[in-house]
N, C-alpha and C positions, 0 to 999 in steps of 0.2 A: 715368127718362124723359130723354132728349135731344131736341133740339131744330136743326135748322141751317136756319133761315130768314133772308133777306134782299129787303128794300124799298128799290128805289134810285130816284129822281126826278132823273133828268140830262138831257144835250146827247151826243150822237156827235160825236165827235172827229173820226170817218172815216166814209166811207162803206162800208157791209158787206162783207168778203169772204167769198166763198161758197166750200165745197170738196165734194165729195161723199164720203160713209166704198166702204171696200168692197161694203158690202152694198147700197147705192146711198142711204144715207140723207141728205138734205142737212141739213149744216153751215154755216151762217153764225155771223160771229163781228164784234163791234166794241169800240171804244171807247167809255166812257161817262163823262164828267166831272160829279164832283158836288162842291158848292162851299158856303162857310159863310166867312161873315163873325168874325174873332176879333181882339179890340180894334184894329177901324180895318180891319185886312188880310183882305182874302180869301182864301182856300185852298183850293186845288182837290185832289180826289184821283181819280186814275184808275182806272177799272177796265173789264178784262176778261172781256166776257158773249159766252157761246157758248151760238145756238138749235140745236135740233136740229127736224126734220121738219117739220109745216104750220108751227110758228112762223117755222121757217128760211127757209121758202118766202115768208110774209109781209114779213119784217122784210128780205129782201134785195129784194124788190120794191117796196117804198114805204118802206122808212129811207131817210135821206142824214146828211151828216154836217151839225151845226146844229140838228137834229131832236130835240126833244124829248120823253122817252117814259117811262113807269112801268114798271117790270123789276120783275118777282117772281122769288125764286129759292132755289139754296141754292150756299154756297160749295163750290170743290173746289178742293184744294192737289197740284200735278204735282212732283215731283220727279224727277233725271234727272241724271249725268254727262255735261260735256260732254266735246268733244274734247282740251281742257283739260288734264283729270282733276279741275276742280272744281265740286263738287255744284252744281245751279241747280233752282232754285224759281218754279214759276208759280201764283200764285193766280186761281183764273177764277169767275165767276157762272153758273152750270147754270141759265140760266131756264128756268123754266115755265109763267110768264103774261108777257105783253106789254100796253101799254094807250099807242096813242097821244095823246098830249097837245099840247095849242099850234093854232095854227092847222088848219086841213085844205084847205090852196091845194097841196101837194106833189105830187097824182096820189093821196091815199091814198083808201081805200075812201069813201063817203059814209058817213053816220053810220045809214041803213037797211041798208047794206050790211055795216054792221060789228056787228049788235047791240049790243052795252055795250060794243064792241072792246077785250075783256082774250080774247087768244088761251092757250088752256091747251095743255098739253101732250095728249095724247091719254093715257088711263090703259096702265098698266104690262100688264095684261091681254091688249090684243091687239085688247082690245074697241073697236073705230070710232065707235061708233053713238053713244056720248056724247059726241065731238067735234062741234062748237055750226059746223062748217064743213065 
């Protein structure tokens, strides 16, 4: 059995940017800083989370950068020659739940509007109907 799960508790560094794939699926993606105190010093570490569909649609309409939010996910590792000729490496966060945290003064949904506001992915299936939006 394997496993690729990841829980991350940060801030947006940026505010989303959105792209659409061919198939018209939207693509939002940001940065996500999360941080840990280690004797005395802080340390932040960055990361790159890419939503795809309602999430993407959510998280580009009410994230900003400053915003803090709960990211479920799983990792994925891009590999790729540049122009170069030397290999480059991107590691990114595949979320599949969202869950805004902190205030709700940004424009985001009301807390009726959001139910438990953790957005899932829609299932692999095809199937709508258990999307909770």
């Amino acid at each position: 059995m394997t496993l690729n799960k990841v829980i991350l508790i940060g801030r947006l560094g940026q505010d989303p940017e959105t792209r659409f794939s061919q198939a018209g699926l939207q693509i939002t993606k940001f940065s996500l800083a999360t941080s840990e105190k280690y004797k005395g010093e802080e340390q932040t570490e960055w990361h790159n989370v890419v939503t795809f569909g309602k999430i993407a649609e959510i998280c580009a309409q009410y994230l900003a950068k400053g915003q803090q939010v709960y990211i479920e996910g799983r990792i994925k590792t891009s590999s790729w020659t540049g122009e170069d000729g030397i290999k480059k490496y991107r590691t990114e966060i595949n979320a599949t739940q969202m869950k805004f945290l902190g205030t709700k003064g940004n424009g985001m949904p009301k807390q009726e509007d959001q139910g438990d506001n953790i957005f899932p992915f829609p299932s692999k299936s095809g199937n709508d109907e258990d999307v909770p939006f």
